[in-house]
Structure formats: C-alpha cells, structure tokens
C-alpha positions, 0 to 999 in steps of 0.5 A: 810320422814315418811307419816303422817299416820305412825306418829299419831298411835291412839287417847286417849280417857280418862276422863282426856283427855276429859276433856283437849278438854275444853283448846283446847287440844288434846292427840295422841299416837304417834310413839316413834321416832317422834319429836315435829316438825313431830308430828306437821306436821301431825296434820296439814296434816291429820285434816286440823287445825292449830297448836298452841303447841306440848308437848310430855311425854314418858311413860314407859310399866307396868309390867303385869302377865299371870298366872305365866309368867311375861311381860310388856306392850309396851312403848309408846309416848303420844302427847298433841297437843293444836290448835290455838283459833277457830280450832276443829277436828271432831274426838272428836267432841260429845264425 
C-alpha cells in the first residue's frame, strides 16, 4: 500500500476551484494510478474530515514550445473530493 502522502500530490487553487468550496468541494492533484477508494483514504487520513463523494477526471498534457523545440506538459489526474455537511480542511480556509 502506498502512504497517503504519495497519493494526494498538490491542491488546485483556481478561481473555478474556489468557487467549488461554496458546495463543500475540494479539488487535489492526485497520482494518475490512484483509485476513488485510495484517494478517499487519504483525505480522511491526512485532513481528519469525512468524506462524502469522490470524482475523478483525466486531463491530458498541453502541447507546448520552447523556441523551436516542441513538448508537452505531464498528464495529470484531478480529484473533486466533496465533504459530508459540517467538515472543512483548513488548508483552503481564507482564501
């Protein structure tokens, strides 16, 4: 089993993602291997609150330039976890 800490990579912090907080609904990068079940288990773990929801979305890298040389950005996996009524993570509070 993976440690919690490996699964949950970053938090989003977008206008869009903010604006989710309304709804109880928090948005993670999280690893591209981890399922709805591990993603879950790691929110619980790591911020100590109860979760209601997990949904998860694929998003493909961007193709980029440098000049003359072409690339991408890394694919990554975004999860939108919802808490059950009453629970917060700190993390977001006063943004």
């Amino acid at each position: 089993m993976k440690d919690y800490r490996d699964i949950i990579i970053k938090p989003v912090i977008t206008e869009k993602s903010m604006n989710l907080l309304a709804d109880n609904k928090y948005t993670f990068v999280v690893d591209r291997r981890a399922n709805k079940t591990e993603i879950k288990n790691a929110i619980e773990n790591i911020f100590s609150v109860k979760v209601d929801n997990v949904r998860t979305i694929s998003v493909k890298g961007k193709p980029k330039r440098m000049g003359r040389f072409e690339g991408r950005t890394p694919n990554r996996k975004k999860a939108i976890v919802t808490l059950k009524p009453g629970q917060k993570i700190r993390l977001f509070e006063g943004m």
